[in-house]
N, C-alpha and C positions, 0 to 999 in steps of 0.2 A: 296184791290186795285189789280186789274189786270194785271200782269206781262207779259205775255204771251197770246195772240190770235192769233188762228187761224181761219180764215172763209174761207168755200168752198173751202178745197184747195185739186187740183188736179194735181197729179204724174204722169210720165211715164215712164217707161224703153224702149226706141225705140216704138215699136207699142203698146207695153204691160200698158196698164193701170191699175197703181198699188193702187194706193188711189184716190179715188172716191168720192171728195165734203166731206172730213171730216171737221168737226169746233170741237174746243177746247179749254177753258181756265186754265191757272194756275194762281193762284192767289199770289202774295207776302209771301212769309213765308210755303206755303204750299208742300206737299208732294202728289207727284200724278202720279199715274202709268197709264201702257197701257197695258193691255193683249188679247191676242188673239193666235189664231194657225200659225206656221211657214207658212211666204206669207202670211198673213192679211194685211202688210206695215206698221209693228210697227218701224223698222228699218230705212225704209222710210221715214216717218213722224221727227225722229232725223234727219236725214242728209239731209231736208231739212228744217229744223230748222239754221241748222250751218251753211246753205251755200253750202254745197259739191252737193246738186241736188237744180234743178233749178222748178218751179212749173207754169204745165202749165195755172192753172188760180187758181183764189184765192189770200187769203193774208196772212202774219206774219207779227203781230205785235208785239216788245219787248218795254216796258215801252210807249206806246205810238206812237213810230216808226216804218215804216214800212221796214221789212226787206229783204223779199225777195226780192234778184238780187243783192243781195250785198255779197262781198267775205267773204269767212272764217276769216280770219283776223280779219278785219272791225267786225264781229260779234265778235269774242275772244274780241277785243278790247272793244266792247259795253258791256261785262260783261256776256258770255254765253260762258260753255266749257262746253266739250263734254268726256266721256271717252264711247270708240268703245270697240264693241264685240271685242275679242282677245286681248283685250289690246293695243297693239302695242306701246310697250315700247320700248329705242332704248336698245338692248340686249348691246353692245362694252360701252356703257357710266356707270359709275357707278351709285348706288341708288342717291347718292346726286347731280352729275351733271344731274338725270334726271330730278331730283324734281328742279333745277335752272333751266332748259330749260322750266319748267312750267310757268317759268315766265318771261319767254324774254320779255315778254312788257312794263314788270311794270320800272317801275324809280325807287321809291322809299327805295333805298336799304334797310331801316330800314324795312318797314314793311315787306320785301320780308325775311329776317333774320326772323321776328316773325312769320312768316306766316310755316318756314323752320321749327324752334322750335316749333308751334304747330300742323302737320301734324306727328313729330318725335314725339311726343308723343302722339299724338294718334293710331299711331303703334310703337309702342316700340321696334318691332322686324327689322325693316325699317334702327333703331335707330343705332339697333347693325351690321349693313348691309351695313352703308350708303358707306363704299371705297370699297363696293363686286360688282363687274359685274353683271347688273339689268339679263342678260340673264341665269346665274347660279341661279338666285331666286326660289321659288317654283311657283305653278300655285297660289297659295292663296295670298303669296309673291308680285309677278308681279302684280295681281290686288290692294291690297292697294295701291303697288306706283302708276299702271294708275288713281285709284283714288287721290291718295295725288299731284300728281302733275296737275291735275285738277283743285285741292284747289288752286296750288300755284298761279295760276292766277287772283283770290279774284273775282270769278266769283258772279254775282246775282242770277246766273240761271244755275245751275247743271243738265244736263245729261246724263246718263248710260245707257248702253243699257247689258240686262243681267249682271249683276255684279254677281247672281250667278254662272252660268256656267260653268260645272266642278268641283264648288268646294263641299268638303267635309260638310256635315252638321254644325259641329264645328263653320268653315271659314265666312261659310254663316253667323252665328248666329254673328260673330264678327264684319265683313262688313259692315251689317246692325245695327248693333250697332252705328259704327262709324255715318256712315250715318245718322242716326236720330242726332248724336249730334252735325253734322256739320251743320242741319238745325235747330236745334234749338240755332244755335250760329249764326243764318241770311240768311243760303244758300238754296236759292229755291229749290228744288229737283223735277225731271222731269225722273221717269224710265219706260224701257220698262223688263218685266219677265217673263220668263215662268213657274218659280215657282208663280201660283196662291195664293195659300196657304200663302207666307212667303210673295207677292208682296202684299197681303190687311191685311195683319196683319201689314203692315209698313205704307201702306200710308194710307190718309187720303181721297181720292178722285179715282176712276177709271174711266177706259172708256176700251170698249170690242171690238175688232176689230175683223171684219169678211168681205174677199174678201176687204180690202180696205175701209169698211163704219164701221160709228159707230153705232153698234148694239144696247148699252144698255151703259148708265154712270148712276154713281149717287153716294152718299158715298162709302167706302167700309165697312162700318158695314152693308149696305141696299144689299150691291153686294152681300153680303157672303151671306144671307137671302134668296138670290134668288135663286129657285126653279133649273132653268137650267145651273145657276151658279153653283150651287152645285155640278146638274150630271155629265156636264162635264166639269170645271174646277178644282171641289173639289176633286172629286170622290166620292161624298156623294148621295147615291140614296135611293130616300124615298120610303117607303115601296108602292106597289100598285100604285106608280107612272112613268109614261111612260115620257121620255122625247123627245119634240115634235122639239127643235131646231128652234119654232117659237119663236124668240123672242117679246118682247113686246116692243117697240121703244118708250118708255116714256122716254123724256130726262128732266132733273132735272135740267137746268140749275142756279147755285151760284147766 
């Protein structure tokens, strides 16, 4: 079942045309990234997912709904949170009043407790943290909680933009851990990375952005496979092979 589509949809920054008629689905339960080089409009493509950009033609649709021109809010409320490049956690509040702010919409204070209790333990370190000032955290720190307090919204549709960024290998490998077990306990996952390597080793589905189009999607076990994927997002270059940066625009549509 299709959770997320996008058709034709078209960005701008003032005169700057930044996404260029991309279309995209995510499906219910699944894990699915976006790679490309800094300014492709992978970043783009989220925040006008959530409302923060407005799109000058095209569509989003969430569970059936179409979204775009609708506030952020309204979107959080429809079941989509977002956790931004840098985090942007509030540094002065502590771990646990940030993880409550994750869920200022909800009502149901029981589940918002269970929801509290199982982000603490899916970081444990969070756990030991939660009356410490979110701004004294580490950089690896800080991003669990803008991930956990993402959670605390009981979002359908999760996404991240770089969640590695900056951190340590270690951090990474923990992160993404979590990650996989928050979607396999129901939460859609939607991210954008620059880590190629660790972003198709986690999801289940890609799409390649170059200048704002989409170059190449299809599994990521078939992405990894792929010839110009390799040379340059993997760094993997086959012997006696020249890479041409033509891509091949076969889309595999689900």
């Amino acid at each position: 079942m299709s959770l997320l589509k996008i058709r034709n949809l078209e960005v701008s920054y003032g005169p700057v045309s930044v996404i260029r008629g991309i279309s995209l689905e995510v499906r219910e339960g699944d894990k699915v990234t976006i790679l490309g080089a800094n300014g492709a409009g992978k970043t783009t493509i989220l925040r006008t997912i959530s409302g923060l950009l407005r799109p000058e033609k095209g569509t989003v649709e969430f569970r059936g709904e179409r979204i775009d021109g609708k506030e952020p809010d309204e979107i959080v409320r429809m079941g989509i949170s977002q956790v931004a490049e840098g985090r942007e956690i509030f540094p002065d509040l502590t771990v646990r009043e940030n993880l409550r702010m994750g869920a200022f919409i909800r009502k149901d204070k029981g589940g918002v407790q269970t929801d509290l209790e199982k982000v603490l333990g899916y970081f444990p370190v969070l756990k030991d943290r939660q009356n410490q000032r979110a701004g004294t955290l580490s950089g690896g720190e800080q991003q669990m909680l803008a991930i956990s307090r993402a959670f605390m919204s009981s979002p359908k549709l999760m996404l991240l933009d770089e969640p590695s960024l900056g951190l340590a290998p270690f951090l990474v490998a923990e992160i993404f851990r979590i990650i996989n077990r928050m979607n396999r306990e129901g939460t859609t996952i939607l991210f954008v990375e620059q880590n190629a390597r660790v972003a198709l080793e986690v999801a289940g589905y890609g799409y390649i952005l170059e200048v704002g189009r989409v170059v190449l999607e299809n599994t990521s076990r078939e992405l990894m496979e792929n010839e110009d994927v390799k040379e340059f997002y993997l760094g993997i270059k086959e012997a006696g092979v020249r890479g041409t940066r033509r891509w091949k625009r076969k889309k595999k549509w689900r």
